[in-house]
C-alpha positions as CSV (number, residue, x, y, z in Angstrom):
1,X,71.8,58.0,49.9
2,X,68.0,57.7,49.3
3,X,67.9,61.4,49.0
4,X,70.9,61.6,46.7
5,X,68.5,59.1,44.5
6,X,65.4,61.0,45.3
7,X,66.8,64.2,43.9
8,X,68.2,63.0,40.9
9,X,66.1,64.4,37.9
10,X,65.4,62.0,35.6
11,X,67.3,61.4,32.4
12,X,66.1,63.4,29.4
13,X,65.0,60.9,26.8
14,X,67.6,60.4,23.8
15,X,67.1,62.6,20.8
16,X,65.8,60.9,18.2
17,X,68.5,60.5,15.1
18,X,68.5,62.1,11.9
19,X,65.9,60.6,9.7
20,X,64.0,58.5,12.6
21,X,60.1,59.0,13.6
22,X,59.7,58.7,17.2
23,X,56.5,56.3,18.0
24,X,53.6,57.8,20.2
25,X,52.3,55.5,23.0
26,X,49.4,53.5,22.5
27,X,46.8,51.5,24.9
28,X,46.9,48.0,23.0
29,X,44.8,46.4,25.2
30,X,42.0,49.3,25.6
31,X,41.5,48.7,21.9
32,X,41.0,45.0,22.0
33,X,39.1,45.1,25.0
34,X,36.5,47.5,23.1
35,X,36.9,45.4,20.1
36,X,35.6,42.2,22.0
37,X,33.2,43.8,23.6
38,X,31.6,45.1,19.7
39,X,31.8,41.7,18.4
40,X,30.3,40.4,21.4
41,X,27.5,42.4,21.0
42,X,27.4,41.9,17.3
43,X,26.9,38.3,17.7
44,X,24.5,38.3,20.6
45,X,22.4,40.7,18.5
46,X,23.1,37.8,15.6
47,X,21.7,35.0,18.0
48,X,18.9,36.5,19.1
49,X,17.8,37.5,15.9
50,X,18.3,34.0,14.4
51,X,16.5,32.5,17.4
52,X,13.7,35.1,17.1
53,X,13.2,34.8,13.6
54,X,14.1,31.1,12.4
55,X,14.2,27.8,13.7
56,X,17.0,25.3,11.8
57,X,18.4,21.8,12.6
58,X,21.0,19.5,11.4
59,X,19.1,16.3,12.2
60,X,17.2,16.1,8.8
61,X,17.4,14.6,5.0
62,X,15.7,14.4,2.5
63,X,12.7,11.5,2.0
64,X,10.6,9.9,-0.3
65,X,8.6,6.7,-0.8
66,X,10.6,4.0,-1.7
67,X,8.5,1.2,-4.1
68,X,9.8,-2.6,-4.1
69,X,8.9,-3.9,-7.5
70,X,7.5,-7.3,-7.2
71,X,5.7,-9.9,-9.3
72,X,1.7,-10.3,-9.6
73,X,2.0,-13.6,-11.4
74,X,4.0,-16.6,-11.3
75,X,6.5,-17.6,-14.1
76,X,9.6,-17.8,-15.0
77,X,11.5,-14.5,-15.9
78,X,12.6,-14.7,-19.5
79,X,13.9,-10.9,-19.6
80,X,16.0,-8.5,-17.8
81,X,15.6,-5.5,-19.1
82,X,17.4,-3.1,-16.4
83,X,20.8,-2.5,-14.8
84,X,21.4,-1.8,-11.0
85,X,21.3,2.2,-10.6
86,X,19.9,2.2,-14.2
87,X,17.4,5.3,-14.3
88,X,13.7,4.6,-15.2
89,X,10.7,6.6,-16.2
90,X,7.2,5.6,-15.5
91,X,5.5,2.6,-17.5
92,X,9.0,1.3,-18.6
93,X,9.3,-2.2,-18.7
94,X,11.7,-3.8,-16.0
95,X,11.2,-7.7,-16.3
96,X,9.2,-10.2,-18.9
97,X,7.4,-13.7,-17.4
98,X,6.7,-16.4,-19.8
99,X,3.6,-15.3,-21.3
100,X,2.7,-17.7,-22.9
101,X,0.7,-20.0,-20.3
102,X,-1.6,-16.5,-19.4
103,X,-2.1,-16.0,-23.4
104,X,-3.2,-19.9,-23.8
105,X,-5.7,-18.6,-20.7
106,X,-7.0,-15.4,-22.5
107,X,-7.6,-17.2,-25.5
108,X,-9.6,-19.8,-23.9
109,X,-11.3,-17.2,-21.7
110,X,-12.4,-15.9,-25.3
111,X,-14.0,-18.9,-26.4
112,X,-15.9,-19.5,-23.4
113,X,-16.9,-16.2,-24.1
114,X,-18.1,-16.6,-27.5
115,X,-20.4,-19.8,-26.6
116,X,-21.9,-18.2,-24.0
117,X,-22.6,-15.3,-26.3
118,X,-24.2,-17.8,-28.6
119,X,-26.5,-19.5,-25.5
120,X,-27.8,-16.2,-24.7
121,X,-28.6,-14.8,-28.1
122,X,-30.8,-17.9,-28.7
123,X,-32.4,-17.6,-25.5
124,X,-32.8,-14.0,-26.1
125,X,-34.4,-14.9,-30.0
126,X,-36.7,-18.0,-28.3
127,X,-38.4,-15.7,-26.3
128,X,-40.8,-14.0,-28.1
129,X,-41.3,-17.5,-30.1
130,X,-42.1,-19.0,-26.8
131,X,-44.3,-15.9,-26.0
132,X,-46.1,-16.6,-29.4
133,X,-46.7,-20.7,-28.7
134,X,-47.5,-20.1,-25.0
135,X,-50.1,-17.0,-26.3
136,X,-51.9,-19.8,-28.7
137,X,-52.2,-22.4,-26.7
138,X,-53.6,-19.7,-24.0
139,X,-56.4,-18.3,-26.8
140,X,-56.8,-22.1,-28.1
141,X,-58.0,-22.9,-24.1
142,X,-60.0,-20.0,-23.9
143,X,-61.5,-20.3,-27.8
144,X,-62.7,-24.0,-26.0
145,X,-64.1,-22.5,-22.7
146,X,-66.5,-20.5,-25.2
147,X,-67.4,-22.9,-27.8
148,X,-68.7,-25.2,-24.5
149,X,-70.3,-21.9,-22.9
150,X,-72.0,-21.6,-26.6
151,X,-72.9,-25.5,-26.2
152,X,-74.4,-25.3,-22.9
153,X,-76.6,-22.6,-23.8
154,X,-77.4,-24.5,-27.3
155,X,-78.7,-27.8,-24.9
156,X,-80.8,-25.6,-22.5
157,X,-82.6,-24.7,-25.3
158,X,-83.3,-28.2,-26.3
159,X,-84.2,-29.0,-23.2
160,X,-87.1,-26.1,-22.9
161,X,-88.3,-27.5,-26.7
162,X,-88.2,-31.0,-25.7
163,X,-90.0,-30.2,-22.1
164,X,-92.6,-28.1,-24.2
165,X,-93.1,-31.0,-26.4
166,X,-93.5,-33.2,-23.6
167,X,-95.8,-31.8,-21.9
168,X,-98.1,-31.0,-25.0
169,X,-98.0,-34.4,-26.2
170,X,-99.1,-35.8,-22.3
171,X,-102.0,-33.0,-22.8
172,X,-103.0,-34.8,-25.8
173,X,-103.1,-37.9,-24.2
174,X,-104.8,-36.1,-21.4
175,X,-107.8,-34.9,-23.9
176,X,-107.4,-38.1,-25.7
177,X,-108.6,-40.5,-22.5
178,X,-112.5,-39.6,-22.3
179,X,-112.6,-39.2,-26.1
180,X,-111.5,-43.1,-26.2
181,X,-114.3,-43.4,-24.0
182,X,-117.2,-41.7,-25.7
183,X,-115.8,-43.6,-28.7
184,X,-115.1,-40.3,-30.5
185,X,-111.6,-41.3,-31.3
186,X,-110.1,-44.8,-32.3
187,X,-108.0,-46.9,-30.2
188,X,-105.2,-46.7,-33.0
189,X,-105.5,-42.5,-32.7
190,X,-105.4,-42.7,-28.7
191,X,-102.2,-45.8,-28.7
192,X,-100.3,-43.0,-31.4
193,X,-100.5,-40.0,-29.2
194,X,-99.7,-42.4,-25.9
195,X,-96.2,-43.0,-27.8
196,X,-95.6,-39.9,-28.7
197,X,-96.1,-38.6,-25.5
198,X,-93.7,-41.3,-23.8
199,X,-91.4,-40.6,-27.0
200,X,-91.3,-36.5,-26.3
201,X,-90.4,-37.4,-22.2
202,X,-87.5,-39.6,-23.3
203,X,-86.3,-37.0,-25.5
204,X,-87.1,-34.5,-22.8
205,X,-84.8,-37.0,-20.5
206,X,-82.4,-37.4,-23.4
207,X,-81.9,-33.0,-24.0
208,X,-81.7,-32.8,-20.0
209,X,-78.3,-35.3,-20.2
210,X,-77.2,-33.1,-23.0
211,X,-77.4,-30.2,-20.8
212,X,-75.5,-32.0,-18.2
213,X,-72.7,-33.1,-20.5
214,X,-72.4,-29.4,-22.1
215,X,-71.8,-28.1,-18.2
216,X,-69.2,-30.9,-17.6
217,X,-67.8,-30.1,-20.6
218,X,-67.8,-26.4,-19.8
219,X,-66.0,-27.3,-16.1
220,X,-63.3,-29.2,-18.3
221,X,-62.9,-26.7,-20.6
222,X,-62.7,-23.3,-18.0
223,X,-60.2,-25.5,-16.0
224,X,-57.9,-25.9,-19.1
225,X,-58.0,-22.6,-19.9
226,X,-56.9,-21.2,-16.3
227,X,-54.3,-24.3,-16.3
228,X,-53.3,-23.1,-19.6
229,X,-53.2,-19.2,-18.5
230,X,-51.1,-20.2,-15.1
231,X,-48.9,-22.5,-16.8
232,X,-48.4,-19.4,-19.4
233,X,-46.9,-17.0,-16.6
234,X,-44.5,-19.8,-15.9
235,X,-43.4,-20.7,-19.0
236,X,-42.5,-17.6,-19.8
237,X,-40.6,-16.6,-16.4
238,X,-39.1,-20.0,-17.1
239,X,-38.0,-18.8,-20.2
240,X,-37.0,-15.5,-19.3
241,X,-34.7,-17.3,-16.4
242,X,-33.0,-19.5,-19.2
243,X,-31.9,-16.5,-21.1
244,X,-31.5,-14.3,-17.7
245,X,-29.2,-17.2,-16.8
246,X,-27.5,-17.1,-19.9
247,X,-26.8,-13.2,-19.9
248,X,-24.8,-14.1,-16.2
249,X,-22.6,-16.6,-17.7
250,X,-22.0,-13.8,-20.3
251,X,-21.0,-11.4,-18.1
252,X,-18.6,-13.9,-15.7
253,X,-16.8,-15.3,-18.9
254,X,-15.9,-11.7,-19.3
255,X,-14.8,-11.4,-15.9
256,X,-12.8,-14.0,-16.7
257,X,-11.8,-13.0,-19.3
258,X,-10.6,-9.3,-18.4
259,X,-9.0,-11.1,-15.5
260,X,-7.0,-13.2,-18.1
261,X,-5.9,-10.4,-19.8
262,X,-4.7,-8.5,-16.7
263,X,-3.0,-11.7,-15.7
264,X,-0.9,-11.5,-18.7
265,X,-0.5,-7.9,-19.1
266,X,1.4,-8.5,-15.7
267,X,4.0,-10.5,-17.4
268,X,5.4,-7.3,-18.0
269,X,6.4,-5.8,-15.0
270,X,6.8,-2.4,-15.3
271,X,7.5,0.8,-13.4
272,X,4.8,2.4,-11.2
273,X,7.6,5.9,-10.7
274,X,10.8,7.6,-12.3
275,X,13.3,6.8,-10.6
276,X,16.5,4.9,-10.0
277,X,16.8,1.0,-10.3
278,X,18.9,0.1,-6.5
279,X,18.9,-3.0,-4.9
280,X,18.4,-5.2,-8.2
281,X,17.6,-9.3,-7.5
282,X,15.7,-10.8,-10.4
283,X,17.9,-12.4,-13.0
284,X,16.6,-14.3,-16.6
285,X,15.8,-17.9,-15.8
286,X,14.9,-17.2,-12.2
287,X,11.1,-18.5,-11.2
288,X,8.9,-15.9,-9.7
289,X,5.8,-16.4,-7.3
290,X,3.1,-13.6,-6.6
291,X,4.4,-11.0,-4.3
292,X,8.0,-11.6,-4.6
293,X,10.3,-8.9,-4.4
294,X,12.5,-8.0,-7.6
295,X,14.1,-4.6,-7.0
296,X,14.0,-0.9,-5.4
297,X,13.0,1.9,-7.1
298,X,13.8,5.0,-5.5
299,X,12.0,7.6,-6.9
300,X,13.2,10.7,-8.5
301,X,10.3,13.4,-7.9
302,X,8.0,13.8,-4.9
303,X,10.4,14.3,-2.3
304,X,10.1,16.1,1.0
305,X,12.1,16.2,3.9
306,X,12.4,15.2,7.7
307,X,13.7,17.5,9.6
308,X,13.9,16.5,13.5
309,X,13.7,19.5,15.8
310,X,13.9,19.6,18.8
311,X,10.8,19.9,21.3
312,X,11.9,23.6,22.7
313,X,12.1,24.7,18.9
314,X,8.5,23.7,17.9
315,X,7.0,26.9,19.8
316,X,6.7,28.8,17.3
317,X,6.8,26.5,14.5
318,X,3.4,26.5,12.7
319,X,2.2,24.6,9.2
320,X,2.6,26.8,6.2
321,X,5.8,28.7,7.2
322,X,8.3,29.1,4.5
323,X,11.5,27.6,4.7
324,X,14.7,27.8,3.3
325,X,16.7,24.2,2.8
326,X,20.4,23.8,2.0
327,X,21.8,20.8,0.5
328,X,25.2,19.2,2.1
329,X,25.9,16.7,-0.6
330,X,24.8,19.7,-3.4
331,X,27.7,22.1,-2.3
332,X,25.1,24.1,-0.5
333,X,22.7,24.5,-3.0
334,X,19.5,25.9,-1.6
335,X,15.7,25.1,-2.0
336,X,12.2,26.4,-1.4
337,X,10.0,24.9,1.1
338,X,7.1,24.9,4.0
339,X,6.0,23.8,6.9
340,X,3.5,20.8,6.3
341,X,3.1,19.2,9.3
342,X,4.3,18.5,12.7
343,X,4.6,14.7,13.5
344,X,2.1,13.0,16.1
345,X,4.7,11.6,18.7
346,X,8.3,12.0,19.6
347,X,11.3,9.7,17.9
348,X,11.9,8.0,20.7
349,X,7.8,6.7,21.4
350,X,8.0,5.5,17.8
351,X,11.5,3.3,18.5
352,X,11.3,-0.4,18.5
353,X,11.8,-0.1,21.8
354,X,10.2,3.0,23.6
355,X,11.9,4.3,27.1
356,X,10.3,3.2,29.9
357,X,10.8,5.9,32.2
358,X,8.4,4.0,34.5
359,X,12.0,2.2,35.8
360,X,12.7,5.0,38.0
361,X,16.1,5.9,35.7
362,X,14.5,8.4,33.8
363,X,17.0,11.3,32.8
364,X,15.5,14.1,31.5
365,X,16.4,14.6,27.4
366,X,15.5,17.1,25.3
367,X,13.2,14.9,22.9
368,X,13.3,15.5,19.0
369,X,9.7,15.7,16.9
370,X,9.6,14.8,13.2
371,X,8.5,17.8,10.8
372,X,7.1,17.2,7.2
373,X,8.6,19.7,4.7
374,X,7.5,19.8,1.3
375,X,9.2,21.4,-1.9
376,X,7.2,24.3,-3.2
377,X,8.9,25.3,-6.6
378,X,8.6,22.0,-9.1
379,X,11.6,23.7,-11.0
380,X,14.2,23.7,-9.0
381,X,14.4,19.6,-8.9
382,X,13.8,19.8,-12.7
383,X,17.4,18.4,-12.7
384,X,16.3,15.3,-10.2
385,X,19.4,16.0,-8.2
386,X,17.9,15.4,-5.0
387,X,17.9,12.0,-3.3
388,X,16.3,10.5,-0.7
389,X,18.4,10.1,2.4
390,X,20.6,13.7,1.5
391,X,21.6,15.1,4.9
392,X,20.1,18.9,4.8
393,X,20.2,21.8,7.0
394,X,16.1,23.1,6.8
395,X,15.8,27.0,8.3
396,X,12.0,27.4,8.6
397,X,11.0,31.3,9.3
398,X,9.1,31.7,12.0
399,X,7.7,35.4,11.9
C-alpha cells in the first residue's frame, strides 16, 4: 500500500480560471529579516555618531539670578505701585515710604551745611588778618630790640666821654697840688678843679649805670622779640587749625548730607532688572524695616542654563563648544549656545546632606556634574520668552 502511495504522481495544480493571475511564491520572512538587519545597522551607525559627535541631557533648565526687592529704609509704605506677575523694566518704581521724615532730614542736613560753610569762610578771611596783626606785633618786638641795641651803643659812648672827662679833671687836680703849694694858684682855683674832678667821676659812675640799664633793656627787649616771633608760628598754626577744623565740619555735613539725600531717594524703591514681579508681599499701610523683603523679580535677560551631565559624558566636553538648546515649554523652539564652564563638584557633594560612603553602603552611581551654558545670539530672546526654571534638552557638539 505504501508503494501504491509512493507511486502516485502528484496532482497537477488546478488551472488557473479565465481572467485570474496566479501569485508567484515569495520568502516573507527573508525580506523582513534583511529589513531588520538594515535598520539595525542604520541606527547603530545613528548612535554612534550622536555619541561621537554630541553630548545631550534631559536633566537641565534654564537659570537666572533671581533679586528679592527689599527696603533700605524704614517707613511706612504709602504706595503700591505693581501687580503680582506685572512686568517691569529697570529704574521703575515698585513701592513709595513716607518721605517726608528723610526730607525733614535733608533739609536740616542743608542747614548745618550752610553754617558750617559760613564758620569756614570766616576762618578762611581771618587768616591773613591774623597773619597781618601777628606780622606787626613781630616787627614792633624787633623795631624795640634795635632801638635798645641803638641805646646801648649811645651809653657806651657816654661812658668813654664821661671816663675821659674824669680822668682829665683828676689830672688837673693832679697838676693843681704842688701849684697850691708854691702858692702859684689860689685855694679857690685848686677847691674848683677838686669838684669838678669828683663831679666828672660821679657822672663817669652815673653813664656807667646807663650803660647797664641800656643792656638790661636790650635783654628785655631781644627776649620779647623771640617771644613774640615763637608765639607768631603758633598763632598762626592756631589759626590755620580753626579754619582747617572748620573745612572738616564742611566736608562731614556734606556727608551727611548726601547720606540724607540717599536715605530719601530710597523711599522709592525701584527695580535693579527687567523682569517679572512674582512673589509680591508689601501692601500700602504696611511698616517696613531695613532689609525686609517685598517681592521677587525674576529677571527677563541674562539667562543661561544648567544642564546636569553625567560624569561619563564630560570626556570630551570642553569650554567654548557650541551648543544647540531646545525648549520643551517653547514647542521646541531652539537656541544658540556654549560651553562656559564645568562645575567644581558633583550634585550630590553640594546636597544638604552629602553621601557618606564612609558607612560601608556605598552603591556605585553614576554621579551628574553641573555645566554653565550661556546664550550667544542677544536676538533670539529679543522676545524675553525664556524663563528661568524652563526644562530644556542642551546638545553641546563635541568635535
Amino acid at each position: 500500500m505504501s508503494e501504491h502511495k509512493s507511486n502516485q504522481h502528484p496532482e497537477p495544480p488546478a488551472e488557473a480560471m479565465p481572467g485570474e493571475e496566479v501569485a508567484e511564491p515569495v520568502n516573507h520572512k527573508k525580506n523582513i529579516a534583511i529589513f531588520v538587519a538594515i535598520l539595525a545597522v542604520i541606527v547603530a551607525a545613528a548612535f554612534w555618531w550622536h555619541g561621537t559627535y554630541f553630548e545631550d541631557t534631559d536633566d537641565a533648565q534654564v537659570d537666572g539670578d533671581l533679586y528679592q526687592v527689599s527696603a533700605r529704609v524704614a517707613g511706612q509704605v504709602v504706595k503700591v505701585d505693581v501687580e503680582e506677575s506685572q512686568p517691569v523694566t529697570a529704574g521703575q518704581v515698585l513701592a513709595e515710604i513716607d518721605p517726608k521724615d528723610y526730607q525733614v532730614a535733608v533739609d536740616q542736613a542743608l542747614a548745618n551745611l550752610a553754617a558750617a560753610e559760613a564758620d569756614y569762610e570766616q576762618a578762611r578771611v581771618n587768616i591773613p588778618i591774623s597773619d597781618v596783626t601777628i606780622d606787626t606785633g613781630v616787627s614792633t618786638a624787633g623795631s624795640a630790640v634795635t632801638a635798645a641795641e641803638a641805646a646801648l651803643a649811645g651809653a657806651k659812648k657816654q661812658v668813654e666821654a664821661a671816663r675821659a672827662n674824669a680822668k682829665r679833671a683828676q689830672d688837673d687836680v693832679e697838676r693843681y697840688k704842688p701849684l697850691i703849694k708854691k702858692d702859684v694858684i689860689s685855694k679857690q682855683q685848686f677847691d674848683a678843679a677838686q669838684q669838678t674832678a669828683v663831679a666828672a667821676q660821679a657822672e663817669a659812675i652815673a653813664q656807667e649805670e646807663a650803660v647797664r640799664a641800656a643792656d638790661q633793656r636790650l635783654q628785655q627787649a631781644r627776649l620779647a622779640s623771640g617771644e613774640a616771633s615763637k608765639n607768631a608760628g603758633g598763632q598762626k598754626q592756631a589759626q590755620q587749625a580753626r579754619a582747617d577744623a572748620a573745612a572738616a565740619a564742611v566736608r562731614q555735613c556734606q556727608s551727611r548730607l548726601e547720606q540724607a539725600q540717599l536715605n530719601l531717594s530710597y523711599t522709592r524703591i525701584t527695580a535693579p532688572v527687567a523682569g517679572i514681579i512674582n512673589h509680591k508681599g508689601v501692601v500700602t499701610g504696611e511698616v517696613l524695616s531695613p532689609g525686609q523683603d517685598l517681592l521677587t523679580l525674576v529677571p527677563l535677560e541674562n539667562l543661561w542654563v544648567t544642564a546636569n551631565f553625567k560624569e561619563t559624558q564630560l570626556e570630551k566636553l570642553r569650554p567654548g563648544q557650541s551648543v544647540e538648546i531646545k525648549v520643551d515649554a517653547l514647542g521646541g523652539r531652539k537656541y544658540h549656545g556654549k560651553v562656559t564652564q564645568v562645575g567644581g563638584a558633583t550634585g550630590s557633594k553640594m546636597s544638604l546632606f552629602p553621601p557618606e560612603n564612609a558607612t560601608g553602603n556605598y552603591v556605585k552611581v553614576v554621579q551628574r556634574i553641573p555645566v554653565r551654558i550661556d546664550f550667544t545670539d542677544p536676538n533670539e530672546n529679543s522676545d524675553h520668552l525664556l524663563r528661568p526654571g524652563y526644562s530644556v534638552v542642551p546638545k553641546v557638539s563635541v568635535k
